[in-house]
VOPAMAR-986428 format. One record per residue (C-alpha): residue number from 0; residue in three letters; y, z, x. Coordinates in steps of 0.001 Angstrom, whole numbers, plus 500000, padded with zeros to 6 digits. Layout:
N
+-----+---------+--------+--------+--------+
: num : residuo :      y :      z :      x :
+-----+---------+--------+--------+--------+
: NUM :     ALA :      Y :      Z :      X :
...
+-----+---------+--------+--------+--------+
This chain:
180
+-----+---------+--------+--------+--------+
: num : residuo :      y :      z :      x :
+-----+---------+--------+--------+--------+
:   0 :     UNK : 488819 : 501175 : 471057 :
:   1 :     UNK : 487546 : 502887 : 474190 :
:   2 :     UNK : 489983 : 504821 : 476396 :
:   3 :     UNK : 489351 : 502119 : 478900 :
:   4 :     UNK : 490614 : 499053 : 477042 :
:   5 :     UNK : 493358 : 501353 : 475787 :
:   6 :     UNK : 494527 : 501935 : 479859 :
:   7 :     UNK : 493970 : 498009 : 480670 :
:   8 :     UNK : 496303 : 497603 : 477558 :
:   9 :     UNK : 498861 : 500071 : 478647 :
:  10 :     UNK : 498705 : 498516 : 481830 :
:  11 :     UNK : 499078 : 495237 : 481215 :
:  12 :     UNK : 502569 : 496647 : 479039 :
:  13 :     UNK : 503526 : 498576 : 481943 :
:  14 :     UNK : 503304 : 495837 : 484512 :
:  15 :     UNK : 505755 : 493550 : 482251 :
:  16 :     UNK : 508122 : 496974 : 481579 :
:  17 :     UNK : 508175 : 497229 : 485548 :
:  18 :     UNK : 509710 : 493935 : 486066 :
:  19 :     UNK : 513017 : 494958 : 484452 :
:  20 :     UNK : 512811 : 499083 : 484409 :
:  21 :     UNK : 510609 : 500323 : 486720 :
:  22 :     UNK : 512280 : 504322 : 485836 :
:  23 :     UNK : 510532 : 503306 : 482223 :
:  24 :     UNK : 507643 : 502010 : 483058 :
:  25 :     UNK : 507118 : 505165 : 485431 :
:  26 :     UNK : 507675 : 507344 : 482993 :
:  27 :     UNK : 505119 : 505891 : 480476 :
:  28 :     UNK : 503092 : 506160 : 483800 :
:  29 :     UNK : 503136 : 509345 : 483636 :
:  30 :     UNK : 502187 : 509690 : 480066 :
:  31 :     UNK : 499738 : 507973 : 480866 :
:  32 :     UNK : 498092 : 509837 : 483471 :
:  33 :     UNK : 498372 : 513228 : 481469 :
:  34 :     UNK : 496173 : 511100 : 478363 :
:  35 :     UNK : 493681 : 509834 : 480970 :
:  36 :     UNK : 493893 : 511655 : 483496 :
:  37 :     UNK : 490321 : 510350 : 485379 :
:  38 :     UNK : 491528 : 506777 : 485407 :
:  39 :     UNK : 492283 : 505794 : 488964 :
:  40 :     UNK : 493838 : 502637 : 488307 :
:  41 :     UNK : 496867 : 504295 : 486800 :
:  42 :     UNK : 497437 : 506982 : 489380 :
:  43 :     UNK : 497449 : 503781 : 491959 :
:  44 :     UNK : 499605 : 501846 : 490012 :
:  45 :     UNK : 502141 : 505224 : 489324 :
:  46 :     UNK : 501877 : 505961 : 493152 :
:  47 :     UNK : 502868 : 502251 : 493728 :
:  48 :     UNK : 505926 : 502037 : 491240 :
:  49 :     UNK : 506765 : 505586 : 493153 :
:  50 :     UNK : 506895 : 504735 : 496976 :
:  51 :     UNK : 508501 : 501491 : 495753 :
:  52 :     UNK : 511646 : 503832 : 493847 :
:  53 :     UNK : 511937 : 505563 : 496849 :
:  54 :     UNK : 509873 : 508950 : 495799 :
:  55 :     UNK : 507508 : 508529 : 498438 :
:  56 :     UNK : 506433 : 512439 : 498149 :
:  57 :     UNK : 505322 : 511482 : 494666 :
:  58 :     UNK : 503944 : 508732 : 494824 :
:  59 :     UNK : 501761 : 509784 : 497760 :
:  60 :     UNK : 500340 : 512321 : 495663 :
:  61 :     UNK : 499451 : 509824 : 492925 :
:  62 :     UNK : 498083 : 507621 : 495505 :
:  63 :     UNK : 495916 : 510520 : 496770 :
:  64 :     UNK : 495053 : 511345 : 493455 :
:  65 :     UNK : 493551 : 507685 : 492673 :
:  66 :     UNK : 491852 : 508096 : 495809 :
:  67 :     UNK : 490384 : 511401 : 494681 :
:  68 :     UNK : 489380 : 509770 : 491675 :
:  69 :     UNK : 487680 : 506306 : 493335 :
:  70 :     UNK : 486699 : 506926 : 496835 :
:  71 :     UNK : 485649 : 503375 : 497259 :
:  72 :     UNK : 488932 : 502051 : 495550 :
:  73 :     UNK : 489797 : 499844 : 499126 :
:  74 :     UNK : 493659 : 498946 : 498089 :
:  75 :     UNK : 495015 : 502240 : 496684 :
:  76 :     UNK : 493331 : 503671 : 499710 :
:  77 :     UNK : 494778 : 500925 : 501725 :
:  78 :     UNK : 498322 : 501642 : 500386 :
:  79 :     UNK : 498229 : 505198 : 500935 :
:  80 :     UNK : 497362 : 504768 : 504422 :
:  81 :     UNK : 500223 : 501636 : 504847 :
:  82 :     UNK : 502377 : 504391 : 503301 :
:  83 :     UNK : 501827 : 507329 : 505750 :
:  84 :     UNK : 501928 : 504820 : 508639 :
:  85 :     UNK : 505144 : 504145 : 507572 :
:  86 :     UNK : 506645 : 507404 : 506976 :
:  87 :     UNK : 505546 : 507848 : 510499 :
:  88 :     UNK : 502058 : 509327 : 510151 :
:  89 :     UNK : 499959 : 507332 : 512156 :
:  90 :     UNK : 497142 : 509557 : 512712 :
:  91 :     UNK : 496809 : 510172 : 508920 :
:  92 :     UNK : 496808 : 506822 : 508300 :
:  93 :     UNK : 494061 : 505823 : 510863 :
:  94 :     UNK : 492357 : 509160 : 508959 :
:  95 :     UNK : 492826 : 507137 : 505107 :
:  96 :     UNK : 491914 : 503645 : 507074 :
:  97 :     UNK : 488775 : 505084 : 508541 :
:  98 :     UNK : 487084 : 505616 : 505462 :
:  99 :     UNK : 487006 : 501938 : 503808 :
: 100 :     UNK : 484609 : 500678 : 505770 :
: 101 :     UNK : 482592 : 502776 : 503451 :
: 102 :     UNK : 484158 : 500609 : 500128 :
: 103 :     UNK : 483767 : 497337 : 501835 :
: 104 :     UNK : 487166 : 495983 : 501478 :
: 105 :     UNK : 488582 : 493001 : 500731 :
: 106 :     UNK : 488073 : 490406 : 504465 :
: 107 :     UNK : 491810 : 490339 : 504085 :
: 108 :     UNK : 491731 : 494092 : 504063 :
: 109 :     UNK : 489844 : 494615 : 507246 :
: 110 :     UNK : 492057 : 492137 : 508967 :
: 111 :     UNK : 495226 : 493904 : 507606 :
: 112 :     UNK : 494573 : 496794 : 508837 :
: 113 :     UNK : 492784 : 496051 : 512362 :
: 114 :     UNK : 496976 : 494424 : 512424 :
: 115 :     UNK : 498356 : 497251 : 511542 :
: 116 :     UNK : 496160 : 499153 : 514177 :
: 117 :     UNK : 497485 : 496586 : 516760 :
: 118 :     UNK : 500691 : 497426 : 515349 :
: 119 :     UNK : 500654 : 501158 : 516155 :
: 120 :     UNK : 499180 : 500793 : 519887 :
: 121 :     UNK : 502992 : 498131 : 520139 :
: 122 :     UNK : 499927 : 495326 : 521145 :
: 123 :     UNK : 502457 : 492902 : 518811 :
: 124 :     UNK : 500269 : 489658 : 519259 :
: 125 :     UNK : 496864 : 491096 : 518286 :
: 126 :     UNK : 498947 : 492665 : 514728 :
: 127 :     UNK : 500696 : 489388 : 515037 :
: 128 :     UNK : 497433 : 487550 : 514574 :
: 129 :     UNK : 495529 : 489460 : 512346 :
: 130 :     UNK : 498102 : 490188 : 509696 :
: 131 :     UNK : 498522 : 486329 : 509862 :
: 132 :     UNK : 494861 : 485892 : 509871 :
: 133 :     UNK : 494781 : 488169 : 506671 :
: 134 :     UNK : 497105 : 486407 : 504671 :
: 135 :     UNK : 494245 : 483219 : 504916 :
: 136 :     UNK : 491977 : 485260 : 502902 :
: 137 :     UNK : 494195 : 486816 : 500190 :
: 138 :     UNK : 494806 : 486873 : 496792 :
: 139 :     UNK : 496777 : 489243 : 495655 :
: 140 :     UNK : 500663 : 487850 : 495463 :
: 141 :     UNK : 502373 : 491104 : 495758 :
: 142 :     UNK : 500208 : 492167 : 499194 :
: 143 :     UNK : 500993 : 488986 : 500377 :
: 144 :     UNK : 504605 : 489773 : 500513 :
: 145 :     UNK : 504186 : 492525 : 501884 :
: 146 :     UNK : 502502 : 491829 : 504910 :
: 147 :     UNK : 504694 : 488445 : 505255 :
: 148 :     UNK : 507679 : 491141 : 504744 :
: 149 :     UNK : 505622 : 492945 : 508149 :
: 150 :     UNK : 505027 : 490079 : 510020 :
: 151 :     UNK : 508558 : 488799 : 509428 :
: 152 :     UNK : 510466 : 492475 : 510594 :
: 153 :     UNK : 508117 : 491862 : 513434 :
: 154 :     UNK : 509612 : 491868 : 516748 :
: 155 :     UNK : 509614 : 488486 : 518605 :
: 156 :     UNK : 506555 : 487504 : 520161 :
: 157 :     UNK : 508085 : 487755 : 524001 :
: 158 :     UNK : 509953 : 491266 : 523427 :
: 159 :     UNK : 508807 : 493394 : 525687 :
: 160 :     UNK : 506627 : 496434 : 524989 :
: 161 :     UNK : 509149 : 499093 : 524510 :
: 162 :     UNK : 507513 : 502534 : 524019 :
: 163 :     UNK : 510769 : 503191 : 520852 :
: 164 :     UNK : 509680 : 500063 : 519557 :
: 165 :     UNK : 506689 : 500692 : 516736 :
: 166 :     UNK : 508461 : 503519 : 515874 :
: 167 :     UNK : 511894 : 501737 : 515152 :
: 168 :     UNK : 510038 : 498704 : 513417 :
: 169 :     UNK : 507955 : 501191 : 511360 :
: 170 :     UNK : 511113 : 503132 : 510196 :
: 171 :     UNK : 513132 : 499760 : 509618 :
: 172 :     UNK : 510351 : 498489 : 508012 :
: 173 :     UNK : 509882 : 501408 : 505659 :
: 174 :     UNK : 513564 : 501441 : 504637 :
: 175 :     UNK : 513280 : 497563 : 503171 :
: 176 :     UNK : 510935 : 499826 : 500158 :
: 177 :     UNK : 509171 : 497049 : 499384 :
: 178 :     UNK : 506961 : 496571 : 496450 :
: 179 :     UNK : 503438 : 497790 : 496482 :
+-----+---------+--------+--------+--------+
């Protein structure tokens, strides 16, 4: 069996062992990654499970690390940049955000993160409508939920621009550690 068909294997375990114990399934993530250790798709998924247990130091490093590994791989690099912007990071995130263009994302993608652009310059009805406009186009249940979870911590559409506000919203947001 090729070490490829081994991961998908393992990682088709793992996703089932994350359901119910998610501090099991990251450890046999982490076996994982030391066996092989060039496989993107499990640093993603490890950095995912990490941010979503709350070791966001971790499993920014794992994303990085499956970024590292597949330049062009549009949602870990996507994650890790929805990650920094909400541990407050905007400019690192714009930084990790700049370079999918380059792995031609996903249209939902794109629109995600012109939102989330929107988002950071408080310009809540242009986020508003993208993010919303984003959710048409995907396909992935778990992102979906996260960027209704986004849209719904939203402020209302008439607050007013308050300069405290992206920054309260982002760190309210963040604290929900919602699955990735």
């Amino acid at each position: 069996m090729s070490s490829e068909r081994a991961a998908d294997l393992a990682l088709e375990e793992i996703g089932k062992l994350a359901l119910t114990q998610s501090t099991e399934a990251v450890r046999a993530l982490h076996e994982l990654c030391v066996r092989y250790s060039q496989d993107a798709r499990l640093w993603f998924v490890l950095g995912s499970l990490l941010v979503q247990e709350g070791d966001v130091v971790a499993g920014e490093r794992a994303l990085r690390r499956a970024v590292e590994l597949s330049p062009d791989h549009a949602v870990a690099r996507f994650q890790l940049g929805l990650m920094q912007l909400t541990s407050g990071r905007a400019e690192e995130a714009e930084i990790t955000w700049s370079e999918l263009s380059h792995s031609q994302p996903s249209e939902a993608l794109g629109l995600y993160v012109s939102g989330l652009r929107a988002l950071v310059r408080d310009d809540f009805v242009t986020a508003r409508e993208k993010l919303s406009e984003g959710l048409s186009h995907e396909q992935d249940p778990a992102m979906a939920k996260n960027m209704r979870l986004i849209l719904e911590a939203m402020p209302p559409p008439a607050a007013p621009n308050d300069p405290e506000t992206t920054t309260h919203w982002l760190l309210e947001y963040a604290s929900r550690r919602t699955r990735h």
